[in-house]
N, C-alpha and C positions, 0 to 999 in steps of 0.2 A: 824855188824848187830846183832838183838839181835831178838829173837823168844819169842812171848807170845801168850795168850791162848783165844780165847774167845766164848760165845754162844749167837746169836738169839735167843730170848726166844720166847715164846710161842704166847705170845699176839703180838710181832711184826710179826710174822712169819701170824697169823689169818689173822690181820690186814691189810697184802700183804705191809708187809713194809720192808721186807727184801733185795730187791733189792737196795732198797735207802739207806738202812742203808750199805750197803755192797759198794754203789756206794763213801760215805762218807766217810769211808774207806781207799777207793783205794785214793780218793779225798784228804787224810792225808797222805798220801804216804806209805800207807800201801802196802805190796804184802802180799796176800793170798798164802800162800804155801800148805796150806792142807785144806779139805772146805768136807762135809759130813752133810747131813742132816737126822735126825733118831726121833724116840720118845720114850725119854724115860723112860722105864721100872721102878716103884718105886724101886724097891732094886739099881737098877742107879741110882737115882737120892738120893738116902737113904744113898748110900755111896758116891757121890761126895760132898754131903750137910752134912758129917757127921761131921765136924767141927761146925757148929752149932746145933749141937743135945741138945741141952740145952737150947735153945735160946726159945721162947715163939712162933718165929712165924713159925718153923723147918716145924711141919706137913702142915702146908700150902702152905710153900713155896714149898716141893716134891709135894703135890696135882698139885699145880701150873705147875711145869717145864712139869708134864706128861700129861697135858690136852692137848697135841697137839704137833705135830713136833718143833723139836728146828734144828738150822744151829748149828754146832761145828765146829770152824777153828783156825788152827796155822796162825799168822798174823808175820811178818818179817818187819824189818825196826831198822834206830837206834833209841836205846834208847827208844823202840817197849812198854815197860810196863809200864814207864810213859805217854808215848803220847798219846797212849791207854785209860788212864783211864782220861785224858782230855777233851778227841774227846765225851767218854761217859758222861762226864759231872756226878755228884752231882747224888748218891742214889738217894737223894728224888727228884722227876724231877721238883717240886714246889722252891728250888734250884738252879736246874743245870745254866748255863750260857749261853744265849741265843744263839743259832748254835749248842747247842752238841746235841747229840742223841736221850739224854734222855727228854731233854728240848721239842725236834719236834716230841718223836713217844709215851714216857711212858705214860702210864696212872696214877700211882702211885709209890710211893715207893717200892713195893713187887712188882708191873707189870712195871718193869722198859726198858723193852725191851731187854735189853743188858747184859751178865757180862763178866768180862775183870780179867785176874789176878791181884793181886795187889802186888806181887813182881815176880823178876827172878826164887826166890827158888819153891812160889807155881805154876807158870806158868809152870817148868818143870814138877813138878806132876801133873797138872793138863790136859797138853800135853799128858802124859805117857797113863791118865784113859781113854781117847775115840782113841788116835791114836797107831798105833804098833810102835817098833822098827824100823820097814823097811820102813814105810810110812815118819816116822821122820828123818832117815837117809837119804831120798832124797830130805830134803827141802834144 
């Protein structure tokens, strides 16, 4: 079993799409291990996005995550951070492949609904920023 990272963003969260996206999911053979919805704070989101601090669309993108509740969950399953980033389909949801996430809820590339780690090494860190030790220890 392998543990990876991922967030409802904002616009799917508005949108009342998170149910479905979460039912898609479980529907991949995902298990939810750990599941917490919150809004977050720009110095949160300034520091989980700070790998792209350089990037041209940085400050939009934190605008973006804080304008409203996001779901953060550890998702469980094998081989959990490729299959993850499948199920989510293609950044640009203009893209993605018909059935994935991004294809049936994003609005755009920046409003993609979804993010997912994109390896084991960043999925642990990015695990580590919204859950404790003790939460992660019981998945």
């Amino acid at each position: 079993m392998q543990t990876t990272f991922s967030i409802i963003k904002p616009d799917a969260v508005k949108l009342g799409n998170a149910g479905k996206i979460l039912a898609l999911l479980e529907g991949a053979g995902f298990r939810i291990a750990a599941l917490r919805m919150l809004k977050l704070s720009k110095s949160q989101a300034e520091g989980f996005y700070a790998v792209h601090k350089e990037r041209p669309f940085y400050n939009s993108l934190v605008t973006f995550m804080t304008e409203g509740p996001v779901i953060v969950m550890a998702l469980e399953r094998e081989d959990a951070v490729k299959k993850l980033r499948e199920v989510m389909g293609a950044t640009n949801p203009a893209n993605a492949d018909a059935g994935t996430i991004r294809k049936l809820f994003a609005e755009s590339i920046e409003r993609n609904s979804i993010h997912g780690s994109d390896a084991p090494e960043t999925a642990a860190e990015e695990l580590k920023y919204f859950f404790t030790t003790q939460e992660l220890n019981q998945i």
